[in-house]
Steps between C-alpha positions, in 0.01 A plus 500: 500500500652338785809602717793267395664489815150302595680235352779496684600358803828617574314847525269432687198387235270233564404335125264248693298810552479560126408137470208468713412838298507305206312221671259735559418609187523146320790643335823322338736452834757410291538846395686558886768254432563651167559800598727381806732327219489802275577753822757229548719503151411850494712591806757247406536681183489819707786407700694348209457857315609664836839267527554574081509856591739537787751222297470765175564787744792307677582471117481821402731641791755242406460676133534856641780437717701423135393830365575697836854343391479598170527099388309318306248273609603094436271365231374234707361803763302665276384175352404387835275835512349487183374093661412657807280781323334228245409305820361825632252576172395136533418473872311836445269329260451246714428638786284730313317193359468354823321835693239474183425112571483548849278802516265375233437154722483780795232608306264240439487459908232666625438709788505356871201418616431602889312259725161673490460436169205169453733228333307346185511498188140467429345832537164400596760485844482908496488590877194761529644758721196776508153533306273796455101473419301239423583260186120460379302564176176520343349263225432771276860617494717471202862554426715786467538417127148513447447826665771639335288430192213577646605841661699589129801559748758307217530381119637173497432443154601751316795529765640145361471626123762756580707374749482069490400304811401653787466857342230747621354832473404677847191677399318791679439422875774246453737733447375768788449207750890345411577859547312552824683209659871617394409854625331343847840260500765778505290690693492229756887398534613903471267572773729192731845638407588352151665707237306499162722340210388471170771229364622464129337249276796345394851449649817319339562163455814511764312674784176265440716236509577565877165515584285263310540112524608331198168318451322879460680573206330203308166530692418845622764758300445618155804619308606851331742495257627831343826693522739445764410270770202224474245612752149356689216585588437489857254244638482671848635914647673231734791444246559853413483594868741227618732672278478859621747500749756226322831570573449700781554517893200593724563595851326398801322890572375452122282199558235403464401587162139493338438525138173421370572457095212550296558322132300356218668128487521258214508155527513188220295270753654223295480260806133585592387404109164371523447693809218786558523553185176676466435854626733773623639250808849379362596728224864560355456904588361629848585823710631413859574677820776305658631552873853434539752584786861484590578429864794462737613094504557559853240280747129480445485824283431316167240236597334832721483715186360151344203539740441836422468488135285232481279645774504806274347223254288393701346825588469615149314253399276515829443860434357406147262243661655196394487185661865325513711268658850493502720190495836454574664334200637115535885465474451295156294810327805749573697694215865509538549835638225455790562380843141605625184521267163584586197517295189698516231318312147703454180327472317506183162424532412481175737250417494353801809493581783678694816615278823669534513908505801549725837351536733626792855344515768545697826475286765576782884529353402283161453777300686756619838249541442531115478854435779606747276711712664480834388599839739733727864522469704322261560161722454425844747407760554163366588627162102373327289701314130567635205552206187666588175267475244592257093406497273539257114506479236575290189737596348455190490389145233652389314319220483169717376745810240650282354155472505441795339805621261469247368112589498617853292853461261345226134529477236405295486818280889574524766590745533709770818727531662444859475797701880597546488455080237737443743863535741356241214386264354878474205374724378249349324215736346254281589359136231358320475190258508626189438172295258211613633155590519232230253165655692187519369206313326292772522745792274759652442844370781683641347774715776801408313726275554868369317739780256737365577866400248581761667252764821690390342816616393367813821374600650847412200717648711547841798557402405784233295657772836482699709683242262759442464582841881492541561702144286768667700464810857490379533826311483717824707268753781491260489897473495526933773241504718661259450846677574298839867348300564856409465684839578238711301628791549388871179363556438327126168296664345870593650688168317228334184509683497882413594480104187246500280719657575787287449301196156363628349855596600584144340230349232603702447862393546403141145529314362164363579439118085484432 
């Protein structure tokens, strides 16, 4: 949420700020004025409670200064208290009732929105800011939920009969390749300085309500109800990891931080209905790898750190071999809680179309104003109190990257692994169609088919030569190299050189098995 004392003049606020905000975003304006008039009574009230106390203390004293005397206090004294302390109770209340209207119209005002950000509210208005590859396709090539057919990579079918709408079964290479691409994911952000954080599933009803606009809990959150306090299901690491530091102070020498929260997410879609609803694409349960950083507030750091996470995006994706362009969102497509939004949206040439995979926003103070996480000591000079900025961007959700990978590495036969994949999938470089494509009435024969056990073996001929080359190989280096970690010798590359030798003349003088 916003700072209140944006709304105020007298300390040096500027509400037409929030208002062009709000302009920005084809938002309600009104909301400003609202909450000036609420901050108004509120402060009224506050001073009224203020003058209520001092005339029951002036009371009191008059009170004590009877006892001190051993007198009795006159009737109409302590009558005169007992009004002053009803007024007291009452003005509490309403000044109580007063913070709660104010902060909830606070609320509903969303973030400011900086000048660089395209003003639109069309998003076809998306600024492109960067692209990677070429955005072409082939007329033989099909979609990703074809080939997830195709390729057996998912049940669909049977994963509706047990879970409703949008239910699924990863199946075989589905699973290993979703795998390959969480493994390859942390792997990437640990190896650029983030911390690994695997993030509850579920958090309470009070903390998500800091973090999650109101709208999510009809459209995104499903509910848990049990013992104790109703709970969620997260939709995103990001609300978890907002609240990891609530309530706490980070100093300057402690920033920045990098966590890279790795999840499964659930999500009730219920304002995409109608949307992708076939294949693995938009499902209500997904694994994700989410970046998301807390920075200093001070100067450029936050829109800096920005840069860098969606340039980690970007390269990510680049390292894959996927062709991409990122936009930078219009003002009109913003949630509340970002200032800043980009966008990476892949190509998928199967479907012929470029979608989103990657979300980076910068939040600044929204959040964190929130959830009390503050940034250095306790208030400045001028008595205010500073929040850290947090960011938050994806690096993957996997199911809706795996079709995307797969549209962009298919082939006629099946799909080719991408090479930084391969290690995580146990080797494997190709997955073959395992079930034939169904002709459309009134189109061509499709041209996917089911390769050939003896195209299979073809494909694979290499590669098994490789491993049994290197399974010949292996045994022996691994015995030098763990004789060179035990000794520790001066000159390893020589000690090395030697151990090999040794073990080659005695292959050598060993008689052949015939």
């Amino acid at each position: 949420m916003l700072d209140v004392a944006l709304f105020r003049t007298d300390q040096g606020g500027d509400p037409e700020l929030v208002r062009e905000s709000q302009r920005r975003r084809y938002a309600d304006v009104s909301l400003v004025d609202q909450v000036i008039e609420h901050d108004s009574e509120w402060r009224k009230t506050r001073g009224a409670l203020d003058d209520a106390k001092k005339a029951k203390n002036k009371t009191q004293t008059a009170i004590t200064e009877f006892h001190k005397k051993k007198e009795a206090p006159p009737a109409d004294l302590l009558e005169k208290k007992k009004q002053q302390e009803d007024e007291i109770v009452a003005l509490e209340a309403k000044e109580k009732e007063l913070i709660a209207i104010r902060d909830a119209t606070i609320g509903k005002i969303g973030n400011l929105v900086p000048n660089d950000v395209p003003v639109s509210n069309n998003e076809d208005d998306n600024l492109t800011v960067a692209t990677n590859g070429e955005f072409v396709r082939e007329d033989w090539m099909v979609s990703h939920y074809h080939l997830v057919q195709l390729a057996g990579l998912a049940n669909t079918v049977r994963g509706a009969e047990v879970a409703g709408s949008r239910g699924y079964f990863l199946v075989g290479h589905g699973v290993r390749l979703n795998q390959a691409l969480i493994s390859y994911a942390m792997d990437f952000l640990t190896k650029r300085g983030f911390t690994m954080l695997h993030t509850p599933f579920v958090m309470n009803k009070s903390i998500m309500g800091q973090v999650a606009q109101l709208a999510d809990f009809d459209e995104q959150l499903y509910k848990v109800t049990g013992s104790g306090e109703d709970q969620y299901l997260i939709a995103t690491s990001e609300q978890p990891l907002c609240a990891y530091h609530r309530g706490e102070r980070l100093a300057t020498a402690q920033l920045p931080l990098r966590y890279a929260g790795f999840s499964t997410c659930f999500r009730k879609e219920a304002g995409s209905h109608g949307r992708d609803q076939l294949g693995i694409f938009r499902v209500h349960q997904f694994e994700k790898v989410e970046q998301f950083t807390i920075t200093s507030p001070e100067g450029k750091d936050s829109w800096e750190m920005q840069e860098q996470m969606i340039n980690n995006s970007k390269d990510f994706y680049a390292s894959l071999g996927i062709p991409f362009r990122v936009v930078n969102i219009v003002s009109g497509e913003l949630n509340d809680a970002a200032a800043k939004k980009y966008d990476l949206e892949a190509w998928f040439p199967g479907s012929n179309a470029h979608r989103e995979l990657v979300s980076c926003s910068n939040c600044t103070d929204f959040q964190s104003r929130r959830l009390e996480v503050r940034f250095g000591q306790s208030k400045t000079d001028d008595g205010k109190k500073r929040y850290v900025h947090m960011l938050n961007s994806t690096l993957i959700a996997t199911e809706r990257a795996m079709c995307c990978v797969i549209e962009n590495y298919q082939t006629q036969t099946g799909i080719n692994v991408p090479e930084v994949l391969r290690p995580y999938m146990g080797g494997v470089s190709f997955i073959p169609f395992v079930n034939p494509m169904a002709k459309e009435k009134g189109k061509p024969a499709p041209t996917q088919r089911v390769p050939t056990a003896e195209e299979l073996a073809g494909m694979s001929k290499g590669t098994d030569e490789l491993q049994g080359y290197m399974d010949t190989l292996m045994p022996t280096l691994n015995e030098a190299l763990n004789t060179l970690a035990s000794s520790r010798p001066e000159k390893p590359l020589e000690a090395l050189s030697k151990i090999l030798s040794e073990a080659a003349a005695a292959a050598a003088d060993e008689p052949d098995a015939d």
